[in-house]
C-alpha positions as semicolon CSV with decimal commas, in nm:
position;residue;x (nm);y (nm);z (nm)
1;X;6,492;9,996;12,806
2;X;6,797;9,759;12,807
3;X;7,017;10,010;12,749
4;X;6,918;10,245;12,962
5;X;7,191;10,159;13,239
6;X;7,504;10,186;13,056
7;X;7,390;10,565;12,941
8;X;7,682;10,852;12,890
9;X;7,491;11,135;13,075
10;X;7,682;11,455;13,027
11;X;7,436;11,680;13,158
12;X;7,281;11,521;13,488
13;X;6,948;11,524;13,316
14;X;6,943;11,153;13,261
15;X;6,861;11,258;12,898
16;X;7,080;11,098;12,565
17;X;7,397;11,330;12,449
18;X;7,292;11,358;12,063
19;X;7,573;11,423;11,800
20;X;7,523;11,762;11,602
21;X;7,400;11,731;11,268
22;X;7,646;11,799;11,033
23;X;7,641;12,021;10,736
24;X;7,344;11,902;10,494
25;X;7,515;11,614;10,226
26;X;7,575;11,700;9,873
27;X;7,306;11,635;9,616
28;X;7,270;11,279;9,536
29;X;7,531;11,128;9,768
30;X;7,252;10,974;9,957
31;X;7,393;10,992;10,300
32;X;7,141;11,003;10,550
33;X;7,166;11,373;10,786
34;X;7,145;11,342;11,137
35;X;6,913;11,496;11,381
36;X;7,010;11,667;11,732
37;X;6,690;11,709;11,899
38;X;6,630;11,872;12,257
39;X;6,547;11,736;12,544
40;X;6,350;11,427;12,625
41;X;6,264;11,040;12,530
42;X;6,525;10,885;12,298
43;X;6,296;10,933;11,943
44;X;6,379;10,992;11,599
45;X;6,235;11,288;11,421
46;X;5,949;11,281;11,170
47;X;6,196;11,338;10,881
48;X;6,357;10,994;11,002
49;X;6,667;11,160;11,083
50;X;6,891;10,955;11,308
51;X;6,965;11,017;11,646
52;X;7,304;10,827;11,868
53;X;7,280;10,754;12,257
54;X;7,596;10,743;12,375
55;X;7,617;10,412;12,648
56;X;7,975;10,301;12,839
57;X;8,001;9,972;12,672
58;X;8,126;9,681;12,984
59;X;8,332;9,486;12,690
60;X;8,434;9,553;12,383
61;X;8,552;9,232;12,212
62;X;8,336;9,001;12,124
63;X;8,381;8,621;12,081
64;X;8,117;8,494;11,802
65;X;8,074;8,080;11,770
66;X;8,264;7,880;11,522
67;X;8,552;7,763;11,417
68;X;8,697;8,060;11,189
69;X;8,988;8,214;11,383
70;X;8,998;8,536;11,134
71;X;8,607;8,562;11,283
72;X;8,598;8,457;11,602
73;X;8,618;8,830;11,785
74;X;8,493;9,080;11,656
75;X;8,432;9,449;11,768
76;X;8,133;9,719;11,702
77;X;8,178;10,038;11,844
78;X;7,793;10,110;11,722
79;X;7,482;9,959;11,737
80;X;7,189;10,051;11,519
81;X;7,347;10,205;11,140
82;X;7,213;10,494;10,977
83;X;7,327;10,349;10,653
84;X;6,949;10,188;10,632
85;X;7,045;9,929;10,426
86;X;6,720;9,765;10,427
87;X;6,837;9,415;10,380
88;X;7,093;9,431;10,664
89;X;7,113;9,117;10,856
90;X;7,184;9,294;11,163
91;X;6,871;9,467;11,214
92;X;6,722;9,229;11,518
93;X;7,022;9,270;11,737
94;X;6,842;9,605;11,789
95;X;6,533;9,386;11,944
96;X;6,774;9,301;12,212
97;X;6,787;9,678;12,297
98;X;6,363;9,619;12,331
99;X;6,375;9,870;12,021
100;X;6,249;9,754;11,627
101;X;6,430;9,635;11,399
102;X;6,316;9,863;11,121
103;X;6,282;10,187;11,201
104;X;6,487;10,198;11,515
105;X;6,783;10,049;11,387
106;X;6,843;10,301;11,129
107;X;6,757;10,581;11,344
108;X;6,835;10,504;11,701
109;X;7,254;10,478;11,699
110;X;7,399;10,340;12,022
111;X;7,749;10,466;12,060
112;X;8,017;10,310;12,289
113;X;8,204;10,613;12,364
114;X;8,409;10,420;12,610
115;X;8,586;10,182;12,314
116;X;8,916;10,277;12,275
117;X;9,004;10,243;12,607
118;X;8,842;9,963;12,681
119;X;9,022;9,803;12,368
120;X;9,341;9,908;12,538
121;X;9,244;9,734;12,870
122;X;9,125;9,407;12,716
123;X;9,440;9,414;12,441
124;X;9,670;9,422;12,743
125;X;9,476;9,148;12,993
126;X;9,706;8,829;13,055
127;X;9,461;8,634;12,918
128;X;9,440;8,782;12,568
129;X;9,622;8,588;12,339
130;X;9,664;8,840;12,034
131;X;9,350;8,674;11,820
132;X;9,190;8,882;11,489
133;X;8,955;9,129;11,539
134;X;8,684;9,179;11,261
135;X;8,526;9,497;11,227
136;X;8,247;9,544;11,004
137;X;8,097;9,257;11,067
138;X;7,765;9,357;11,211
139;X;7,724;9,718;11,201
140;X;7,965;9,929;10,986
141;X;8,262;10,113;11,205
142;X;8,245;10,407;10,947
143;X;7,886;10,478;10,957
144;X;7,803;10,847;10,950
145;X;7,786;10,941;11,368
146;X;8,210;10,799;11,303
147;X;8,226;11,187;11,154
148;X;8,209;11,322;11,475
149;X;8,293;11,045;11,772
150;X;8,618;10,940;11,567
151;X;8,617;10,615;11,803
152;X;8,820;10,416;11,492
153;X;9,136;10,599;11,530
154;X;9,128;10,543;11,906
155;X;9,070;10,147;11,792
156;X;9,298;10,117;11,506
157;X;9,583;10,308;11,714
158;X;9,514;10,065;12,016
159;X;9,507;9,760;11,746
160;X;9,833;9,883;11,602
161;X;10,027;9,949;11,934
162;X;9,968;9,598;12,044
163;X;10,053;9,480;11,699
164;X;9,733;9,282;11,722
165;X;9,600;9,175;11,388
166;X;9,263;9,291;11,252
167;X;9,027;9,369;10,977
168;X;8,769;9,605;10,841
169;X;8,465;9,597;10,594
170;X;8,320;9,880;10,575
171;X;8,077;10,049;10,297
172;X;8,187;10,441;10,418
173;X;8,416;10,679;10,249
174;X;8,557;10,768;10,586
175;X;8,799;10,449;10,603
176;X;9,027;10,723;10,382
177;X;9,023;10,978;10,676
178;X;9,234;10,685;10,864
179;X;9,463;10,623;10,546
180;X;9,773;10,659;10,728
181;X;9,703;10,490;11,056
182;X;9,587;10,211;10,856
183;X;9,892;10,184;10,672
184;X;10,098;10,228;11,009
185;X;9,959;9,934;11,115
186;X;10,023;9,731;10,845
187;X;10,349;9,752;10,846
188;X;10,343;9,560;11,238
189;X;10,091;9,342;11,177
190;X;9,807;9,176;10,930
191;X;9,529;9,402;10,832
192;X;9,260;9,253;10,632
193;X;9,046;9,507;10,411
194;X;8,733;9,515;10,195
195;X;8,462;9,748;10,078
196;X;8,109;9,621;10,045
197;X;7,958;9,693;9,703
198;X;7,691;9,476;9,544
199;X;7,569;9,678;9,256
200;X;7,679;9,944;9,089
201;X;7,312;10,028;8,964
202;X;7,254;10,409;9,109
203;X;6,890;10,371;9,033
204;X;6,863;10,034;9,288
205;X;7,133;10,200;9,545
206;X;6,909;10,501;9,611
207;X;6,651;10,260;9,714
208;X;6,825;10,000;9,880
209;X;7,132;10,166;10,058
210;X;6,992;10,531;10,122
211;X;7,224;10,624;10,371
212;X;7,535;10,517;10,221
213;X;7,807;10,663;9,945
214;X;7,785;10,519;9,615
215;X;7,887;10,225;9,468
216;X;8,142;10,480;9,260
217;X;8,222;10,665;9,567
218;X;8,310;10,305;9,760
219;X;8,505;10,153;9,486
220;X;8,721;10,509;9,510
221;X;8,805;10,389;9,833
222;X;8,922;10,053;9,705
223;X;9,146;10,263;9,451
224;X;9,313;10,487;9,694
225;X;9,428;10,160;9,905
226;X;9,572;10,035;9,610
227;X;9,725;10,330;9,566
228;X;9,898;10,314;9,877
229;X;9,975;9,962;9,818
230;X;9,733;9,813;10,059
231;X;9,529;9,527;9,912
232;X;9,170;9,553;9,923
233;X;8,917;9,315;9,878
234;X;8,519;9,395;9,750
235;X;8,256;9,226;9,878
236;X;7,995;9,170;9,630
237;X;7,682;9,164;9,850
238;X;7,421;9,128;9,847
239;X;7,338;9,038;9,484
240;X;6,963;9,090;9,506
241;X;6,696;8,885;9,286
242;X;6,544;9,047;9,029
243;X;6,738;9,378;9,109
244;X;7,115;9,310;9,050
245;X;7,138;8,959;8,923
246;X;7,115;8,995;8,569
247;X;7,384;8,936;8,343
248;X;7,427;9,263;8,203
249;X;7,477;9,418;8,572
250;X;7,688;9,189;8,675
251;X;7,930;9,229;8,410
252;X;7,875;9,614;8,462
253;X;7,983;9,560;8,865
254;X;8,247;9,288;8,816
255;X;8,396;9,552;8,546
256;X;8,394;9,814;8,777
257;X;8,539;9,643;9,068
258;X;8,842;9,514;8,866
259;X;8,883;9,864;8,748
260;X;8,926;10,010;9,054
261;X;9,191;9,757;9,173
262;X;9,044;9,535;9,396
263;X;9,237;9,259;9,516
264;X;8,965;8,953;9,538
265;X;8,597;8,958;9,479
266;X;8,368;8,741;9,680
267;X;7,993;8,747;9,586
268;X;7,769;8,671;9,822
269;X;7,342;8,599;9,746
270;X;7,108;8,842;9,927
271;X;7,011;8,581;10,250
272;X;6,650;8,714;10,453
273;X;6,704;8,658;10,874
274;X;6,430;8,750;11,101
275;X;6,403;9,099;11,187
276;X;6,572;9,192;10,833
277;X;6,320;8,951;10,618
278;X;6,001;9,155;10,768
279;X;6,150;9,502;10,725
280;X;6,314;9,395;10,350
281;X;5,926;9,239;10,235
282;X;5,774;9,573;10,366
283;X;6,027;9,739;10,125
284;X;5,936;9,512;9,875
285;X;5,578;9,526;9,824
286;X;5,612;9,935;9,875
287;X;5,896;9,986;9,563
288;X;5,893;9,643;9,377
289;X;5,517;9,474;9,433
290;X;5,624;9,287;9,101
291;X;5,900;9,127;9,286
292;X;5,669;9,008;9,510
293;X;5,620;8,681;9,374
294;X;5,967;8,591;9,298
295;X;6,097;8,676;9,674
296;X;5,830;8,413;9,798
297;X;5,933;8,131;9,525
298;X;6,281;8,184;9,668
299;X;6,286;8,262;10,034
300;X;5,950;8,110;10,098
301;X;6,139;7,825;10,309
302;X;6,370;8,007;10,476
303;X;6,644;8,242;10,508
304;X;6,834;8,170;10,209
305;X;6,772;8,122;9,859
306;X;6,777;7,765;9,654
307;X;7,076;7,612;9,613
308;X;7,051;7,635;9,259
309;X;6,970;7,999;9,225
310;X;7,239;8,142;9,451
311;X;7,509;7,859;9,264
312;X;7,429;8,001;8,919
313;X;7,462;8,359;9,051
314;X;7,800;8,319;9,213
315;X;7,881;8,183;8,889
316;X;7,842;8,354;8,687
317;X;8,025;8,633;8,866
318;X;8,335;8,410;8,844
319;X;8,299;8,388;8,549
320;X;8,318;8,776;8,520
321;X;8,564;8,784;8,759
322;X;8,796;8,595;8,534
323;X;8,748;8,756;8,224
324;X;8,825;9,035;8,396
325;X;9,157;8,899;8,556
326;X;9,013;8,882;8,889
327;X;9,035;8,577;9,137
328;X;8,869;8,381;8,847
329;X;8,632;8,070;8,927
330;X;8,765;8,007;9,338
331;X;8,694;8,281;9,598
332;X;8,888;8,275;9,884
333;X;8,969;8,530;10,162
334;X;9,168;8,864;10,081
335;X;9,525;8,826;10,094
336;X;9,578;9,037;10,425
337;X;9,822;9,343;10,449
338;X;10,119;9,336;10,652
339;X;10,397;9,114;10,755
340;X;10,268;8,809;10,847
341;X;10,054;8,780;10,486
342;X;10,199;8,439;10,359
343;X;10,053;8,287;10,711
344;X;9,711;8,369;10,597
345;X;9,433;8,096;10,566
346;X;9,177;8,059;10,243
347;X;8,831;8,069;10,357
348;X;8,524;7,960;10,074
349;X;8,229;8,157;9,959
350;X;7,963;8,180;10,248
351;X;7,763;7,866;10,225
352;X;7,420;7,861;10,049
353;X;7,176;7,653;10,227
354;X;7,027;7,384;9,953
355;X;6,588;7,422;9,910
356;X;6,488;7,320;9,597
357;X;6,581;7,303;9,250
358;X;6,496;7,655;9,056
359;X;6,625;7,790;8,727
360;X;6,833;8,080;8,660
361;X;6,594;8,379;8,625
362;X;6,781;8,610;8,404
């Protein structure tokens, strides 16, 4: 394995350190428990419980192509998310680790225990010039193992001390544990925030998002920042064809996200990458087999979905958005908490790669 040189052994027994498994979740939050097996190979158990290896990351910041500066390093103190989101576009990094996207990613959780103080160390190099960090952006920083490592105070607190600006996106209720560093950190630099929530159907989120809060539960964390004063943003994503894009449950999420105060809204069209698009189609045919034919008229070319399709969606969620005195019909980047807010820039909607001309389905 890949990974197997930058192991945490605790124990000398060249065997992983496994978090405990905390108390079992309340009924119908959905949160995935986690396993702590005995010794031997790194495996998840046959309940599909998830298991972390805990690895001494070499670098913590990473610098990601392109020519966004609010994107261009970001930081994941885990790889692999027991969220199981079974869209989630980062499932192949996990193929890097010479482990499967599917299974493995939601079960096998690497954690860089080392990544506070190796934030520290690169924060205060020479040749770091004080750049955004994203965080969120592949795995999510508040995952469930986050209960027990607590590596995001160790990051935040580093972030803040250096008064370096950053942001998070996160889909966990355990952002509110950090409430108060967060706002500490505001208040010396820019911190962007948003909350993933594409649906607010429970009967689709049980499916689709098994190991994460609910939509209600996630939007509660949008209301709490706002009661503090921070402005959060929601990320409306994915919006998934033929499960979420109709126009009665759009109106039903937009509704809900204004309600709970969010700052912006930017919807974004489920997209299919390798390594997600064969996990996601095994879903497919298991839960929806109806859908089966739709998901090949629309991502039958490629990643994304037509031009056409994903335009009318994101439409018609401005459109919501408006009515319900949201960032009406132009979706730009969250306005960012902190001092240096006015300075931020205004980023567009990810883009939608054009296939060919389909109509609206709902």
């Amino acid at each position: 394995m890949r990974w197997e040189n930058l192991r945490e052994d605790t124990d000398g027994t060249g065997q992983q350190t496994l978090f405990e498994a905390p108390p079992p979740p309340e009924r119908g939050t959905g949160r995935a428990g986690l396993r702590a097996p005995g010794p031997g190979p790194v495996e998840s158990g046959d309940d599909g419980a998830p298991v972390a290896v805990e690895i001494r990351a070499r670098s913590i910041l990473n610098k990601v192509p392109g020519e966004d500066p609010m994107f261009r390093w970001t930081l994941n103190p885990y790889r692999g998310c027991a969220h199981a989101c079974v869209y989630c576009f980062a499932r192949r990094t996990h193929e890097y680790l010479d482990l499967d996207s599917g299974r493995d990613f939601d079960t096998r959780i690497m954690v860089k225990v080392n990544a506070g103080e190796l934030l520290r160390a690169e924060l205060a190099s020479p040749g770091w010039a004080g750049e955004p960090v994203a965080m969120g952006t592949n795995t999510d920083p508040y995952q469930r193992a986050e209960g027990h490592y607590r590596l995001m105070p160790q990051i935040i607190g580093a972030l803040k001390d250096a008064a370096n600006p950053f942001s998070l996106l996160t889909k966990g209720r355990l952002v509110l544990r950090d409430l108060d560093l967060i706002e500490e950190a505001s208040r010396v630099t820019d911190v962007g925030l948003a909350v993933s929530v594409g649906s607010v159907d429970e009967a689709v989120w049980r499916k689709v998002e098994p190991g994460t809060p609910s939509p209600r539960a996630r939007l509660d964390v949008v209301r709490r920042f706002a009661e503090r004063g921070l402005s959060c943003s929601v990320l409306m994503a994915p919006i998934l064809p033929g499960l979420t894009d109709s126009a009665e449950q759009i109106e039903e999420t937009v509704a809900a996200i204004a309600e709970a105060g969010a700052a912006r809204l930017t919807p974004i069209v489920l997209h299919l990458r390798p390594g997600a698009r064969e996990w996601y189609r095994s879903w497919l045919q298991r839960e929806y087999p109806h859908l089966v034919p739709l998901y090949r008229e629309l991502y039958g070319r490629g990643s994304y979905a037509p031009k056409a399709y994903s335009d009318a969606v994101v439409a018609a969620v401005h459109e919501a958005a408006a009515r319900h005195g949201l960032n009406g019909p132009a979706a730009h980047r969250p306005r960012r908490n902190g001092p240096r807010a006015s300075t931020d820039r205004q980023a567009p909607d990810a883009p939608q790669r054009p296939v060919q001309q389909l109509s609206l389905g709902f």
